[in-house]
Backbone of each chain as nested JSON, in Angstrom:
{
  "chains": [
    {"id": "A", "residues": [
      {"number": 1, "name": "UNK", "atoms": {"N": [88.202, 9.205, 182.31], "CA": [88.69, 8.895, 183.653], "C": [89.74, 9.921, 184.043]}},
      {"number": 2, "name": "UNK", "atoms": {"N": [89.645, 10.698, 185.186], "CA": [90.456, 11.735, 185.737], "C": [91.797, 10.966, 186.097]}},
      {"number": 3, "name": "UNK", "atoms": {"N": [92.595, 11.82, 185.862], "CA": [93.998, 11.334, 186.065], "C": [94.902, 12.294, 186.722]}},
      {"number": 4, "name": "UNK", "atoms": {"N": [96.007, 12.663, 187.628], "CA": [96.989, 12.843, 187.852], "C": [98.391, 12.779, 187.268]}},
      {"number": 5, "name": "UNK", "atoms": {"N": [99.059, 13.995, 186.748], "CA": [99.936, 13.597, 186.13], "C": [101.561, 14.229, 186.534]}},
      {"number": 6, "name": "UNK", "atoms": {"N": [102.586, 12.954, 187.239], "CA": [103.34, 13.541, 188.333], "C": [104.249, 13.676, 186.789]}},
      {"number": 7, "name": "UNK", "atoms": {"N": [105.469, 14.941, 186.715], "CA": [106.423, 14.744, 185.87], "C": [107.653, 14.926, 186.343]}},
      {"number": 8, "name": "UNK", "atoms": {"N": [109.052, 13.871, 186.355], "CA": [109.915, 14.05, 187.388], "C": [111.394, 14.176, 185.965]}},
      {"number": 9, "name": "UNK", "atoms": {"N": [112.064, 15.132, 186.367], "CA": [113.272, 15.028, 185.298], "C": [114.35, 15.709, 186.532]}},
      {"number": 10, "name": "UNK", "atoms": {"N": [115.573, 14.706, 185.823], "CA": [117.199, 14.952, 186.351], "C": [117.275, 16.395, 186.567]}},
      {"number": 11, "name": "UNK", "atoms": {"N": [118.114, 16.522, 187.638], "CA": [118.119, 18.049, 188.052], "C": [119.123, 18.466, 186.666]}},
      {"number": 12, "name": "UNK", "atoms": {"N": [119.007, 19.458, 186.892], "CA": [119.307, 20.963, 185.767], "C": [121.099, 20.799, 185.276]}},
      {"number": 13, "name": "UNK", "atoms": {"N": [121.697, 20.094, 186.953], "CA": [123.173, 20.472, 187.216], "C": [123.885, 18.939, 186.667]}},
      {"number": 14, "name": "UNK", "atoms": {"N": [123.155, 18.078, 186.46], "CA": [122.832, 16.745, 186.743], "C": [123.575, 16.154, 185.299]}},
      {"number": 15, "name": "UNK", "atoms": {"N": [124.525, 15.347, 184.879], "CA": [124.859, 14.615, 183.786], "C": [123.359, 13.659, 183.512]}},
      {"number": 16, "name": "UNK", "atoms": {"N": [123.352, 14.2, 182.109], "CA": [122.04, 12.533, 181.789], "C": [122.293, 12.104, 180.601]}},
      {"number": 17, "name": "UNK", "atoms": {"N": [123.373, 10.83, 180.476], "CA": [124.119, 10.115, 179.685], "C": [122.993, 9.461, 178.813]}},
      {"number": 18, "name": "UNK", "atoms": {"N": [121.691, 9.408, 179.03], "CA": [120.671, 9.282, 178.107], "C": [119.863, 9.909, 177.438]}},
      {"number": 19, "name": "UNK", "atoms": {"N": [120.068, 11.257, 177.939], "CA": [119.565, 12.288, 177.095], "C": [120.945, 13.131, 175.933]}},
      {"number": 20, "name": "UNK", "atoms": {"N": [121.706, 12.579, 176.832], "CA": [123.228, 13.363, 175.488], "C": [123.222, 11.928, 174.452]}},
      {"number": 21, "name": "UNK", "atoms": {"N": [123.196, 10.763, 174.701], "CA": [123.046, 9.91, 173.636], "C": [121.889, 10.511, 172.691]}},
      {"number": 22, "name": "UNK", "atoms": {"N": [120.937, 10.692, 173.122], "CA": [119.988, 10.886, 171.853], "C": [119.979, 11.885, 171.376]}},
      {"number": 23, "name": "UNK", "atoms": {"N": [120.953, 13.008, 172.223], "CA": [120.886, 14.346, 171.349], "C": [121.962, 14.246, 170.835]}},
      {"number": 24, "name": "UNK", "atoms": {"N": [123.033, 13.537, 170.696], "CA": [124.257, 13.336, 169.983], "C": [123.713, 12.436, 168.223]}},
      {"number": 25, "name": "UNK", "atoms": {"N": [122.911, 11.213, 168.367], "CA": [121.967, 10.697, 167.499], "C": [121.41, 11.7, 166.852]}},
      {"number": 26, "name": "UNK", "atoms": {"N": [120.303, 12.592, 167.268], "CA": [119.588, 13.63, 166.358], "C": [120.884, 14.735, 165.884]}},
      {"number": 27, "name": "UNK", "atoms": {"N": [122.209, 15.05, 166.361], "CA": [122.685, 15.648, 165.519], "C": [123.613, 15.2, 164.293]}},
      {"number": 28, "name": "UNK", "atoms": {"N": [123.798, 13.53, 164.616], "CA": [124.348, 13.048, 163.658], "C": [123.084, 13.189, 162.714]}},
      {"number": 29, "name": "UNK", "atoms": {"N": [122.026, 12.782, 163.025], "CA": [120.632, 12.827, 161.885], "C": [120.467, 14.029, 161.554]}},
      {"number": 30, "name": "UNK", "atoms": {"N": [120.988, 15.338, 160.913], "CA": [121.113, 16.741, 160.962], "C": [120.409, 17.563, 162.182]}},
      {"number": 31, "name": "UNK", "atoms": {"N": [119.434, 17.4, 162.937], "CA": [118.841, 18.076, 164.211], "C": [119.943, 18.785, 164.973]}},
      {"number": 32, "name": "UNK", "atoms": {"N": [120.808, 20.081, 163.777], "CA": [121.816, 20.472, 164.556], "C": [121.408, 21.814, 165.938]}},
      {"number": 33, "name": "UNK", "atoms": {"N": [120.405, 22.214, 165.407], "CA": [119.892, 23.083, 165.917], "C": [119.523, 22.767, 167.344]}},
      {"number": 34, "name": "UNK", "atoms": {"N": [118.956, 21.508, 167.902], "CA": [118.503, 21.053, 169.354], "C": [119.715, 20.797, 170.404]}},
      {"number": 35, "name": "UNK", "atoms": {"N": [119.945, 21.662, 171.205], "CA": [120.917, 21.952, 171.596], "C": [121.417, 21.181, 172.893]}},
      {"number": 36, "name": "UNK", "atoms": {"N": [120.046, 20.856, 173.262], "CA": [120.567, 19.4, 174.107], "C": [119.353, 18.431, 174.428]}},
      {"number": 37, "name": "UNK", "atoms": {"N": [119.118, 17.672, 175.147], "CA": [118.12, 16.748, 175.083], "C": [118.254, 15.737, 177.119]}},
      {"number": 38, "name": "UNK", "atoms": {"N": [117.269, 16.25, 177.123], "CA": [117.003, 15.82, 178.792], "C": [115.932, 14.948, 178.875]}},
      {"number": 39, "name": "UNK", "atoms": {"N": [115.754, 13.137, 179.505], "CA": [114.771, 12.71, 179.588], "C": [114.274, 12.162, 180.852]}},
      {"number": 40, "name": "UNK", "atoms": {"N": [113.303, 12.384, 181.057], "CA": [113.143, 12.07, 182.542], "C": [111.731, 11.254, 182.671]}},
      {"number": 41, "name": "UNK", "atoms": {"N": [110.703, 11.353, 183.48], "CA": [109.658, 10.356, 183.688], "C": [108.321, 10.749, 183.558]}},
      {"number": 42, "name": "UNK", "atoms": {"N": [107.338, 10.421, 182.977], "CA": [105.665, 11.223, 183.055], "C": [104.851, 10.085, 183.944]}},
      {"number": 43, "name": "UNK", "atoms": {"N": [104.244, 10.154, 184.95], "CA": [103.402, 9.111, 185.43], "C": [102.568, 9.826, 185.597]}},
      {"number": 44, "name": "UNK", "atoms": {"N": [101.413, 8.942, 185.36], "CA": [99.919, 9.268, 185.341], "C": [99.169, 7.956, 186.23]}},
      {"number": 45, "name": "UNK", "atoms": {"N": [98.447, 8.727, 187.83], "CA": [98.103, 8.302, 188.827], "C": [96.354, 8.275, 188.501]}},
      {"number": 46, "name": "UNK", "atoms": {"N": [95.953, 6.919, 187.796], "CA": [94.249, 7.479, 187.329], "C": [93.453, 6.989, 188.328]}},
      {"number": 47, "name": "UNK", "atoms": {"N": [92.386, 7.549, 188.532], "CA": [91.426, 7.806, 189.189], "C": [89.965, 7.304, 188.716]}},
      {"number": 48, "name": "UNK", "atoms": {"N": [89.3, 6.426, 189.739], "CA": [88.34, 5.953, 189.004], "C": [86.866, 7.046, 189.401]}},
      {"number": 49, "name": "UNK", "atoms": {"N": [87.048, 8.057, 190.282], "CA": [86.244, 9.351, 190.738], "C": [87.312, 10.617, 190.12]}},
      {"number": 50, "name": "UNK", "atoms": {"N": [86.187, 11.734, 190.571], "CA": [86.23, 12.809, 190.182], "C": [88.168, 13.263, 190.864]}},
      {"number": 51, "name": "UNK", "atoms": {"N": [88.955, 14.347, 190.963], "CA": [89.81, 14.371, 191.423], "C": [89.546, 15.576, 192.586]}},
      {"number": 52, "name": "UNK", "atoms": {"N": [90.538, 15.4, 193.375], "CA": [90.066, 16.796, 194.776], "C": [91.355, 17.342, 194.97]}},
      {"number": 53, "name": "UNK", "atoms": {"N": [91.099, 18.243, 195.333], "CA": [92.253, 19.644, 195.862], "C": [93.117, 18.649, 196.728]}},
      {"number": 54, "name": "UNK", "atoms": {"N": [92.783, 17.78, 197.267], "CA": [93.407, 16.829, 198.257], "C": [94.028, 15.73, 197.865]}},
      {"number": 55, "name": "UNK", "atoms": {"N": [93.738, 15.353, 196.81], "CA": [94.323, 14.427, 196.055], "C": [95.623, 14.578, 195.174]}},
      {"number": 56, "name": "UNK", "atoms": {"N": [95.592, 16.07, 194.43], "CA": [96.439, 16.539, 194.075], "C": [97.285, 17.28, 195.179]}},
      {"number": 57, "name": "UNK", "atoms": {"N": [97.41, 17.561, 196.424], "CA": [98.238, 17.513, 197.37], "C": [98.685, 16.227, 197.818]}},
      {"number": 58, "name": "UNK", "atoms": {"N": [97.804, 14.755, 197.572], "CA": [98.608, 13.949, 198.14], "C": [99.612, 13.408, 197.017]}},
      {"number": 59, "name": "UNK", "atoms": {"N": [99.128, 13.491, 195.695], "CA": [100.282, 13.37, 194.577], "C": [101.504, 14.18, 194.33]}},
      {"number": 60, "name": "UNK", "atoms": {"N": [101.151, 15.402, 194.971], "CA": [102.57, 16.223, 195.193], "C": [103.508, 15.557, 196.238]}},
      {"number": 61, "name": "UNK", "atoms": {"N": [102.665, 15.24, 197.268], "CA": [103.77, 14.072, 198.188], "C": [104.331, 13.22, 197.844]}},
      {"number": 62, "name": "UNK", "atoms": {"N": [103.393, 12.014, 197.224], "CA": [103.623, 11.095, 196.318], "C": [105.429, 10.981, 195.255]}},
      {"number": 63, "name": "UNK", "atoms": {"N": [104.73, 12.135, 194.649], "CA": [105.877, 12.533, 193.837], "C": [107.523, 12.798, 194.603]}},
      {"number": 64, "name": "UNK", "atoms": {"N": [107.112, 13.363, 195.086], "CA": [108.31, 14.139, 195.701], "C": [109.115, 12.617, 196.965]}},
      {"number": 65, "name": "UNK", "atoms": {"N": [108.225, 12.104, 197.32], "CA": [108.632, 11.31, 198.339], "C": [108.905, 9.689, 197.884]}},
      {"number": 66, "name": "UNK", "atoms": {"N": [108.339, 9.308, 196.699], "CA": [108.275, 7.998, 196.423], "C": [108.263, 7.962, 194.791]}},
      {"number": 67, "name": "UNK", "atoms": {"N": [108.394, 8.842, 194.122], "CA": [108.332, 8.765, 192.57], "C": [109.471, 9.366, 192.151]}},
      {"number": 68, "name": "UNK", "atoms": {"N": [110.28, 10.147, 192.766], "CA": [111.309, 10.759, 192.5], "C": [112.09, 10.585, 193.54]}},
      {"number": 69, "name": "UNK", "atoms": {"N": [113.551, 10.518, 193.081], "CA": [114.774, 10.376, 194.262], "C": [115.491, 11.791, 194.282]}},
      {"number": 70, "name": "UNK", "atoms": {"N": [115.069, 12.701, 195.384], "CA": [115.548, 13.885, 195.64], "C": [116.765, 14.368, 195.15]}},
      {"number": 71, "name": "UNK", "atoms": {"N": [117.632, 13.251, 195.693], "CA": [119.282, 13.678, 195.137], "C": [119.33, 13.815, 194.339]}},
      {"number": 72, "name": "UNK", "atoms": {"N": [118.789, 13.803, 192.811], "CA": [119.359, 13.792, 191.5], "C": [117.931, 14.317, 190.536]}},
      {"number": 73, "name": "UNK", "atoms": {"N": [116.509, 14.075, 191.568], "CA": [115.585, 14.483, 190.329], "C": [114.95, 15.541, 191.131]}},
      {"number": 74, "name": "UNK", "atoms": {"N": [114.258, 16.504, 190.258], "CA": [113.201, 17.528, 190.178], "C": [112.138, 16.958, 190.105]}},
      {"number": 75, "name": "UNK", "atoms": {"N": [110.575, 17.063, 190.782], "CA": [109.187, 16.862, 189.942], "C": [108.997, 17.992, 189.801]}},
      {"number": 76, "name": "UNK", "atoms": {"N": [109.058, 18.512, 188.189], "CA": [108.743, 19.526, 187.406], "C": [107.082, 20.151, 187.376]}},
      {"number": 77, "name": "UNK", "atoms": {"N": [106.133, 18.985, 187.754], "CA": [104.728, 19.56, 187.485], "C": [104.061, 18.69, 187.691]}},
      {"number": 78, "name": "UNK", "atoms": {"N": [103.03, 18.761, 188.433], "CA": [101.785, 17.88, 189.009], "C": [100.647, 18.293, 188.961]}},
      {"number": 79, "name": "UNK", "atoms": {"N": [99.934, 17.886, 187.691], "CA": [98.655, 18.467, 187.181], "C": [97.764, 17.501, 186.541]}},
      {"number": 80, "name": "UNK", "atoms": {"N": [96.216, 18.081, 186.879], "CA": [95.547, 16.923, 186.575], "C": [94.983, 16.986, 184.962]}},
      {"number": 81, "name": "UNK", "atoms": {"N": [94.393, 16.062, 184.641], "CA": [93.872, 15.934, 183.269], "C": [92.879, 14.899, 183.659]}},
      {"number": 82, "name": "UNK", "atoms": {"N": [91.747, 15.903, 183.188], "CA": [90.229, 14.871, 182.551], "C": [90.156, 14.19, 181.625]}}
    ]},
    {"id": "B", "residues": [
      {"number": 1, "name": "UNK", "atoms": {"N": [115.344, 29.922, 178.093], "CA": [115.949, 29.337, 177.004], "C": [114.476, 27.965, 176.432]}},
      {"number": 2, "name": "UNK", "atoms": {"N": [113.838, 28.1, 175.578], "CA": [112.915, 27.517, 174.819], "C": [113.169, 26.139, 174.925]}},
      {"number": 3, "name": "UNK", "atoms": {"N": [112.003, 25.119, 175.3], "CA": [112.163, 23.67, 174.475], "C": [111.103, 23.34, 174.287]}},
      {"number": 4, "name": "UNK", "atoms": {"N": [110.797, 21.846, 173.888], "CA": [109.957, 21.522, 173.384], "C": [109.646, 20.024, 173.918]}},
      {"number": 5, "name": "UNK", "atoms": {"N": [108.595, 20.099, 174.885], "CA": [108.665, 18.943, 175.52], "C": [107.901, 17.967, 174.828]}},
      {"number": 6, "name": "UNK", "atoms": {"N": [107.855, 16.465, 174.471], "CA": [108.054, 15.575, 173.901], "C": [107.363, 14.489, 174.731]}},
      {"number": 7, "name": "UNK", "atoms": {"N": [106.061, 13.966, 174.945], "CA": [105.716, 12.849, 175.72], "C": [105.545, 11.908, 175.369]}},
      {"number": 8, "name": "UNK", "atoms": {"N": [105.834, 10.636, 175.59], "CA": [105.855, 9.081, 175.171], "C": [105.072, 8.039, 176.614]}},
      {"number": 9, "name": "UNK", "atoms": {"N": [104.105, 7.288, 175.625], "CA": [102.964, 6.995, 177.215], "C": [103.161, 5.328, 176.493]}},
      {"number": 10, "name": "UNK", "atoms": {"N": [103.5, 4.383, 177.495], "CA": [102.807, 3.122, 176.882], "C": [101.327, 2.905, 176.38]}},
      {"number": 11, "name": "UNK", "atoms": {"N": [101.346, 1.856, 175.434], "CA": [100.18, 2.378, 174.567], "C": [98.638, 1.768, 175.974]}},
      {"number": 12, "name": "UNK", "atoms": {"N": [97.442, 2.304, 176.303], "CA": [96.695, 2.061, 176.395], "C": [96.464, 0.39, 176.802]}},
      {"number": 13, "name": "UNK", "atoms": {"N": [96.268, -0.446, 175.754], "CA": [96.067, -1.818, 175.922], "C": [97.341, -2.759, 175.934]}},
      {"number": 14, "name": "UNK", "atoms": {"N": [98.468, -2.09, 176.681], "CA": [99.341, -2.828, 176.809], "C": [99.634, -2.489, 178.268]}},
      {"number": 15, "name": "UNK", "atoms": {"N": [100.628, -4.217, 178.947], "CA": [100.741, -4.174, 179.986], "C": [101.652, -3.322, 180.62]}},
      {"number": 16, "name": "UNK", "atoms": {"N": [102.112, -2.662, 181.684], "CA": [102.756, -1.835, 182.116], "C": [103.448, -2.397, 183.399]}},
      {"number": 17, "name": "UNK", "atoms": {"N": [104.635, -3.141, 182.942], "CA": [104.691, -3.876, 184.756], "C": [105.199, -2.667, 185.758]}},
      {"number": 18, "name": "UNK", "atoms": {"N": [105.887, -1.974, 185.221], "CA": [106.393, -0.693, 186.333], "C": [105.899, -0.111, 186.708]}},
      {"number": 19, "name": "UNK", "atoms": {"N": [104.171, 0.355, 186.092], "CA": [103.299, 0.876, 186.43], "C": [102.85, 0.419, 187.642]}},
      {"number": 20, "name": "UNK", "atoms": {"N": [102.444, -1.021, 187.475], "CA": [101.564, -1.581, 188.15], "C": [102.245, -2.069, 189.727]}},
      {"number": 21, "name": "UNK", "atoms": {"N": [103.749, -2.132, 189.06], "CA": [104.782, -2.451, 190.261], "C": [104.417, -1.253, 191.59]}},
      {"number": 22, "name": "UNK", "atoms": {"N": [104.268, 0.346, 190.661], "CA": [104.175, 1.504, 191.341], "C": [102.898, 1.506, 191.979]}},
      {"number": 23, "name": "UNK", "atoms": {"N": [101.931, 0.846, 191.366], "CA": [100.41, 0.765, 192.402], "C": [100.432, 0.193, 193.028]}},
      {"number": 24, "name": "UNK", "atoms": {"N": [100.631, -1.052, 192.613], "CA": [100.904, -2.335, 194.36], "C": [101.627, -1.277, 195.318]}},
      {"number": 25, "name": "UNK", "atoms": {"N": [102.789, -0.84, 195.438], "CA": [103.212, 0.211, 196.187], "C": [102.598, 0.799, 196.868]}},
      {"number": 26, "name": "UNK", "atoms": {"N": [101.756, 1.667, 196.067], "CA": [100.86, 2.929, 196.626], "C": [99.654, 2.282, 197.221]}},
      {"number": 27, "name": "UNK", "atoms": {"N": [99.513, 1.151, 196.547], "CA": [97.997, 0.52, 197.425], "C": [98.721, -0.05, 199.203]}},
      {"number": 28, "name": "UNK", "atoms": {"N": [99.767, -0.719, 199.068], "CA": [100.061, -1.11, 200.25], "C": [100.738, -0.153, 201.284]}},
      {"number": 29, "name": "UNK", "atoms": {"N": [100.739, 1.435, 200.821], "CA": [101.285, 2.115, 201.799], "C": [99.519, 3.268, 201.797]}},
      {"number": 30, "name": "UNK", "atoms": {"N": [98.432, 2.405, 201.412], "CA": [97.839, 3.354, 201.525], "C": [96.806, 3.978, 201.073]}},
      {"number": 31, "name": "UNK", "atoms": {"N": [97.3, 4.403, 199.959], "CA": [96.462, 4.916, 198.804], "C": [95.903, 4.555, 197.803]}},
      {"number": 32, "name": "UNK", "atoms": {"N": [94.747, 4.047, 198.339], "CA": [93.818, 2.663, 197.717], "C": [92.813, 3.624, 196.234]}},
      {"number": 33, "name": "UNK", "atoms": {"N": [92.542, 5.137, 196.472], "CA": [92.091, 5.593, 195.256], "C": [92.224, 5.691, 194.556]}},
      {"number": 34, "name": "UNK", "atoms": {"N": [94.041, 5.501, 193.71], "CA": [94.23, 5.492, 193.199], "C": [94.253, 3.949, 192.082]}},
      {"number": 35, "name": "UNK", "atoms": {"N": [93.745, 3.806, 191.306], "CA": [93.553, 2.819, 190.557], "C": [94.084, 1.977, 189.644]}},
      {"number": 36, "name": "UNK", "atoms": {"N": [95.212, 2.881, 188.768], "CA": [96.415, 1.904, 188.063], "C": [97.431, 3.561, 188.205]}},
      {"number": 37, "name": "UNK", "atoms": {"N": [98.385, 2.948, 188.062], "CA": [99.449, 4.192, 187.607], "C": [100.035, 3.575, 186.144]}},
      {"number": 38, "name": "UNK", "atoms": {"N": [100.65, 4.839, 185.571], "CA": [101.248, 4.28, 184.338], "C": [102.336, 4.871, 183.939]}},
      {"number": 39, "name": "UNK", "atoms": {"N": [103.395, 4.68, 183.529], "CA": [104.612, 5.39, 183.654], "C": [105.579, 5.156, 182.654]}},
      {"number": 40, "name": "UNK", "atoms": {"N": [105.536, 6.748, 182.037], "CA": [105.893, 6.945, 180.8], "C": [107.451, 7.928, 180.679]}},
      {"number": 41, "name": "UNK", "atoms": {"N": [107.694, 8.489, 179.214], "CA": [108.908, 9.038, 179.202], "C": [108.32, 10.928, 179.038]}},
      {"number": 42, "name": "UNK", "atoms": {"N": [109.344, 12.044, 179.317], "CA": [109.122, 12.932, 179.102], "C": [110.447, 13.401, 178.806]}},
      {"number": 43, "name": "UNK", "atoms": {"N": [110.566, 14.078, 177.524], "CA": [111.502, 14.399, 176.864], "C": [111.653, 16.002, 176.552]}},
      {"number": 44, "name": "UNK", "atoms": {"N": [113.1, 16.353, 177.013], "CA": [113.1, 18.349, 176.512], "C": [113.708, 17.717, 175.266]}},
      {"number": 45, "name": "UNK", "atoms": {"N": [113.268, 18.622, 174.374], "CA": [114.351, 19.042, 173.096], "C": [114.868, 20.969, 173.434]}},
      {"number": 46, "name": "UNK", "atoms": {"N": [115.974, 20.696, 174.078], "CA": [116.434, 22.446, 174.098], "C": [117.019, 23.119, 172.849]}},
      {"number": 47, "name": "UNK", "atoms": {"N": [116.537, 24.369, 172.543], "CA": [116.761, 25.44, 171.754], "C": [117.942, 26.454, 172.384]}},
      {"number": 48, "name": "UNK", "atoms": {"N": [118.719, 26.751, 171.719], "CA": [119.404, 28.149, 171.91], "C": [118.747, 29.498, 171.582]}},
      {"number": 49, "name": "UNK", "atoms": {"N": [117.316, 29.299, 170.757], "CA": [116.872, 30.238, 169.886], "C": [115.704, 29.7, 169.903]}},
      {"number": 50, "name": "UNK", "atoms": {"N": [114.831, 30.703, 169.552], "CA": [113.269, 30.631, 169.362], "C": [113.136, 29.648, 168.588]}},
      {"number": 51, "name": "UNK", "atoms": {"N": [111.833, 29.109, 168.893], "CA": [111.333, 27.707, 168.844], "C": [110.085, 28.314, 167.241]}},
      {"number": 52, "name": "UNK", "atoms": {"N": [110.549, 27.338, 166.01], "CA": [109.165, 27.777, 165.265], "C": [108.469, 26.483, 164.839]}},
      {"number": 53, "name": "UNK", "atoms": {"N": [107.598, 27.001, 164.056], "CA": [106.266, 25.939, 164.019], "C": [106.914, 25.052, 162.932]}},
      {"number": 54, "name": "UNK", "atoms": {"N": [107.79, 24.963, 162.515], "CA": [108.596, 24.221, 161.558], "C": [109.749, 23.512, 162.766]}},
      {"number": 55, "name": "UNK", "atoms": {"N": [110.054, 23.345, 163.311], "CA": [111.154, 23.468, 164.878], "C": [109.931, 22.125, 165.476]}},
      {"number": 56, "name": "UNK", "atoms": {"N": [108.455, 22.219, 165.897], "CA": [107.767, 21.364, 166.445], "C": [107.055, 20.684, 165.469]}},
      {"number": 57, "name": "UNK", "atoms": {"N": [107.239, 20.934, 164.181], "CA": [106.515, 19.743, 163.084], "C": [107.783, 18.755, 163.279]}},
      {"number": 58, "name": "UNK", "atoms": {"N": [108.743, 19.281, 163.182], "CA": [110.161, 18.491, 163.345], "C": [110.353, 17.341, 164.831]}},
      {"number": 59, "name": "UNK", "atoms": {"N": [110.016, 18.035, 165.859], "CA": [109.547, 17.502, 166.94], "C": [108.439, 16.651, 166.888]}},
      {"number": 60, "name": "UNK", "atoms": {"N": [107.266, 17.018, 166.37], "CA": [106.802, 15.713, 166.228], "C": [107.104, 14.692, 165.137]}},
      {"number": 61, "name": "UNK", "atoms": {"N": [107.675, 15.121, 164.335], "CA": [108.251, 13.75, 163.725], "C": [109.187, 12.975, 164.615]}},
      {"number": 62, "name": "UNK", "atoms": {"N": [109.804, 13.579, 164.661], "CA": [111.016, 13.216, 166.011], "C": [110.771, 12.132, 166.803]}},
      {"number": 63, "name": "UNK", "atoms": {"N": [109.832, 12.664, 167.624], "CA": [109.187, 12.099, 168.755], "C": [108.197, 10.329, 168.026]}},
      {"number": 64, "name": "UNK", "atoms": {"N": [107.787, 10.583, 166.863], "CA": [107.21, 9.661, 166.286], "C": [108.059, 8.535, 165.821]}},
      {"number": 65, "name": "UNK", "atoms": {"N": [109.116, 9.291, 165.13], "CA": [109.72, 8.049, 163.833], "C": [110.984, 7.717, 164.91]}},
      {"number": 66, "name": "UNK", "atoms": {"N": [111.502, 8.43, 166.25], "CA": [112.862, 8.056, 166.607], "C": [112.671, 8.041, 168.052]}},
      {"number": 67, "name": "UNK", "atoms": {"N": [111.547, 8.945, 169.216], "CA": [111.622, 8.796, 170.561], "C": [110.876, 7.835, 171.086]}},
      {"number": 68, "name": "UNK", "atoms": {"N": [110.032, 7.265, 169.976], "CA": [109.212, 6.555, 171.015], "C": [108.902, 4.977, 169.653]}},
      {"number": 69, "name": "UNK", "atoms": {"N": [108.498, 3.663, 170.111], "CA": [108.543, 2.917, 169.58], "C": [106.643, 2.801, 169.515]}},
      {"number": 70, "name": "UNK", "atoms": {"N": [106.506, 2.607, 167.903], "CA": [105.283, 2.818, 167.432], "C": [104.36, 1.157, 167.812]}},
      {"number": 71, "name": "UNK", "atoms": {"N": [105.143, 0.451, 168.214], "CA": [104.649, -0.81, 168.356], "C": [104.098, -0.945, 169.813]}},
      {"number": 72, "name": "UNK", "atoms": {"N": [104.613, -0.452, 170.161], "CA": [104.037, -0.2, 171.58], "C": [103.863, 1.064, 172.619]}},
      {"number": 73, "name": "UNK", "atoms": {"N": [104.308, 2.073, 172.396], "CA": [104.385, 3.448, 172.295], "C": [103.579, 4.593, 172.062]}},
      {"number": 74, "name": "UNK", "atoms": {"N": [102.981, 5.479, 172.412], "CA": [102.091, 6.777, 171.636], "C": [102.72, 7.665, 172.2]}},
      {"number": 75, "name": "UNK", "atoms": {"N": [102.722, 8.632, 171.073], "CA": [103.207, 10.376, 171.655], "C": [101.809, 10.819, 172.033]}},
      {"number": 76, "name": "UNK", "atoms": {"N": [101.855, 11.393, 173.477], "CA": [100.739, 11.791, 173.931], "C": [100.579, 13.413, 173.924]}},
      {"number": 77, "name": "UNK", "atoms": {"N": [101.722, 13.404, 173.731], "CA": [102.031, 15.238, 173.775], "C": [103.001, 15.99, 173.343]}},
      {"number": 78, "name": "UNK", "atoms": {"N": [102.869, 17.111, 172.442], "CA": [104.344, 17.822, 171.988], "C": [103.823, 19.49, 171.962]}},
      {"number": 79, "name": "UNK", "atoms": {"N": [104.847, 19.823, 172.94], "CA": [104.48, 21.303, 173.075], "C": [105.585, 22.45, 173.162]}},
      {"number": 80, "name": "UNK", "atoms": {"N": [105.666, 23.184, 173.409], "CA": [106.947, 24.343, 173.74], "C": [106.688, 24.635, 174.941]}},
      {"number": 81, "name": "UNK", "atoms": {"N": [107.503, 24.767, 175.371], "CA": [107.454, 25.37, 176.997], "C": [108.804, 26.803, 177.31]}},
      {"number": 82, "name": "UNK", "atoms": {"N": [108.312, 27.894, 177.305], "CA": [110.038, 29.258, 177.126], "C": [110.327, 29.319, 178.757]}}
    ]}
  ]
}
């Protein structure tokens, strides 16, 4: 089943008190090397037909307008998977 | 600057209310082709330094034994991205 896959993460400039918790965790667990840790959202929009050039323009809307809150997030990538 | 992105999907045969919260949504503003949504985590692990194949065996353990909960949880994806 074809799917859509919107990916939305905290902007760049952005504190994410849930991604420094778990990268603070992996360096108490020795993971000194990972230098920071950012988590943000994967949604996958499935499709019970084939997908269209149009569809993946309306998931870029999607994304940008109703899956992500501008002020604070990026959608990083909107790509489909068979 | 290198990371290693990290995906966590609810598992398949489990319920997804946020998902489904997000389709009722999309069905009532519309966009009836779309069929379930499902909505998962996406995780950077950042590097200061090149990323090695010992660096993403680590990552996927990571992602297995500590980002994502095996009871209900699958890593759907672990990759590098520079």
């Amino acid at each position: 089943m074809p799917k859509i896959i919107v990916e939305v993460m905290p902007k760049a400039d952005l504190l994410d008190p849930q991604g420094k918790a778990v990268a603070n965790a992996l360096h108490r667990s020795g993971n000194k090397d990972i230098s920071a840790v950012r988590i943000g959202k994967r949604i996958e929009l499935h499709f019970d037909r084939e997908v269209t050039d149009a569809d993946l323009a309306a998931a870029r809307k999607i994304g940008e307008d109703f899956l992500s809150n501008a002020v604070i997030e990026d959608v990083v990538n909107v790509v489909v998977e068979n």
